[in-house]
C-alpha positions in Angstrom: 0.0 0.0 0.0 1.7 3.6 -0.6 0.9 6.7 1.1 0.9 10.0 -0.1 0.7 13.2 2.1 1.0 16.9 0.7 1.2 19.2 3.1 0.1 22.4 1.3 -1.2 26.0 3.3 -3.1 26.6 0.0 -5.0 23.6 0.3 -8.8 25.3 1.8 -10.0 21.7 3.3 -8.7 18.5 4.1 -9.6 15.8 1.2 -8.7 11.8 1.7 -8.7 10.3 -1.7 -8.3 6.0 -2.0 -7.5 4.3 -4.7 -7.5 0.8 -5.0 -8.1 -2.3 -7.1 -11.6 -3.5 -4.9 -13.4 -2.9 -1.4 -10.8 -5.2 1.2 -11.4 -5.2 5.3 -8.5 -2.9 5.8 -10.2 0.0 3.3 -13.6 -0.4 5.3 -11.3 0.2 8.5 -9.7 2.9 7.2 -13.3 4.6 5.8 -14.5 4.2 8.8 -11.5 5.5 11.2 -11.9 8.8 8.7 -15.6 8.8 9.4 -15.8 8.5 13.3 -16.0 11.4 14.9 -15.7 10.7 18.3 -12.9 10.1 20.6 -11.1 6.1 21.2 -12.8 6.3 25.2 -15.6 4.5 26.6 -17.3 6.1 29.6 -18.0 3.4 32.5 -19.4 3.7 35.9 -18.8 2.5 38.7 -21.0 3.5 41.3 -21.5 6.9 41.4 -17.8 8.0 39.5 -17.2 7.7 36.2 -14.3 6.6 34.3 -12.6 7.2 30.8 -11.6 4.0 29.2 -9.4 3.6 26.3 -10.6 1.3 24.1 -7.6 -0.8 24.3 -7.7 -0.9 28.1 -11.0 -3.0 27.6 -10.7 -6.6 27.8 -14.6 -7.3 26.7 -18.2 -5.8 27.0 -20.9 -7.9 28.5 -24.9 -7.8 28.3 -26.5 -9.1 31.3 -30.1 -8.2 30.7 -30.5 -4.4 29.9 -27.2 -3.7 31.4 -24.0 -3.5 29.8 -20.3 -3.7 31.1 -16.7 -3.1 30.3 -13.7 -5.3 31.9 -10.9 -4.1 32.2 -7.9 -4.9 34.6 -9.4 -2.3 36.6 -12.6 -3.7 37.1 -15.8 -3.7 35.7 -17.8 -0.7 34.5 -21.5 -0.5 33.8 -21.4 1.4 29.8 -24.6 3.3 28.5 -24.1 2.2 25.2 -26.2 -1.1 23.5 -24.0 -3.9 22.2 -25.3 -3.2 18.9 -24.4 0.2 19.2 -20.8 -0.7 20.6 -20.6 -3.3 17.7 -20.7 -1.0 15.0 -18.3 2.1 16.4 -15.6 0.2 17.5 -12.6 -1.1 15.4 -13.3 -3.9 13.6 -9.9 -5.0 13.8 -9.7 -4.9 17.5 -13.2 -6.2 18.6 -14.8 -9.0 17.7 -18.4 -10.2 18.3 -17.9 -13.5 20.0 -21.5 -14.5 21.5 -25.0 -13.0 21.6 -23.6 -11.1 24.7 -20.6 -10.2 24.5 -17.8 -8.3 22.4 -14.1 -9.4 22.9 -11.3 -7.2 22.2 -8.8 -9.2 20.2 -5.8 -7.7 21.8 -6.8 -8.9 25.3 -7.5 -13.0 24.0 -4.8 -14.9 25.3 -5.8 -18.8 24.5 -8.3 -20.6 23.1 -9.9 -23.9 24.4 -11.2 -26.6 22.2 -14.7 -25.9 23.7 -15.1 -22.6 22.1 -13.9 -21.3 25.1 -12.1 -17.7 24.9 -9.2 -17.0 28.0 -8.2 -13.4 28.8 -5.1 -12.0 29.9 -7.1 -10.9 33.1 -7.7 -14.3 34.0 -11.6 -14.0 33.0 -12.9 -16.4 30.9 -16.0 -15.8 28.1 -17.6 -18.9 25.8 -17.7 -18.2 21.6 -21.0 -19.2 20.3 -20.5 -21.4 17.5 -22.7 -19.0 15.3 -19.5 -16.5 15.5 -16.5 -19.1 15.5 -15.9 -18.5 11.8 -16.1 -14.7 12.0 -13.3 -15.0 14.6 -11.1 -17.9 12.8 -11.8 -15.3 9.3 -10.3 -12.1 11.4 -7.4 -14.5 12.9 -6.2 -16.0 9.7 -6.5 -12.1 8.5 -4.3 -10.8 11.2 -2.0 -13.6 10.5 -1.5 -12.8 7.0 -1.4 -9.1 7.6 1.8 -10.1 9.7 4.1 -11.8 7.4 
């Protein structure tokens, strides 16, 4: 992939121009890193303070009911956001839906079990649905190749 920057004061507005041979993963990343406007931090409570997480500071999101939370080594952290909602504004590269409740971030895996079962580097433990076990083995063997 090359990169071009110009750097020009006579330039009135910023414009991000792709070109590329079709539509991969990494393009849809990149379209939609450009297109977020918000910031990389969660906001989590817990009890009556509230925290700013970084997103690579979480280790997963869980639903229990209407209530969602955020692990992280700190602790867990009630979010206001919907899974759905968390689903589709985080990085696609970094978080991965792994069951009906809960969103993993890849980063924070550190084993698998052969009975779909996901370890964490807290410790914590969270079961893949099989419904989502080739979404995660597609982004795996992506990452992989990405690598060499």
């Amino acid at each position: 992939m090359k990169i071009l920057l110009d750097i020009n004061p006579r330039n009135e507005e910023t414009t991000v121009t792709i070109h590329c041979k079709e539509m991969t993963p990494a393009i849809q990343e990149i379209l939609a890193y450009l297109n977020k406007n918000d910031t990389d931090l969660i906001v989590g409570k817990d009890g009556e303070n509230q925290h700013l997480i970084k997103h690579e500071d979480i280790h997963y999101f869980r639903t229990e009911g209407d209530v969602v939370t955020a692990a992280t080594s700190e602790g867990i952290f009630k979010v206001k956001e919907k899974l759905y909602e968390l689903e589709n504004s985080l990085p696609s590269h970094r978080f991965i839906r792994i069951s009906k409740s809960v969103i993993a971030n890849l980063y924070a895996m550190s084993h698998f079990e052969p009975t779909l079962c996901v370890h964490f580097i807290s410790g914590e433990k969270e079961y893949v649905s099989r419904h989502y076990i080739s979404r995660i083995k597609e982004v795996l063997k992506m990452n992989r190749r990405e690598t060499k």
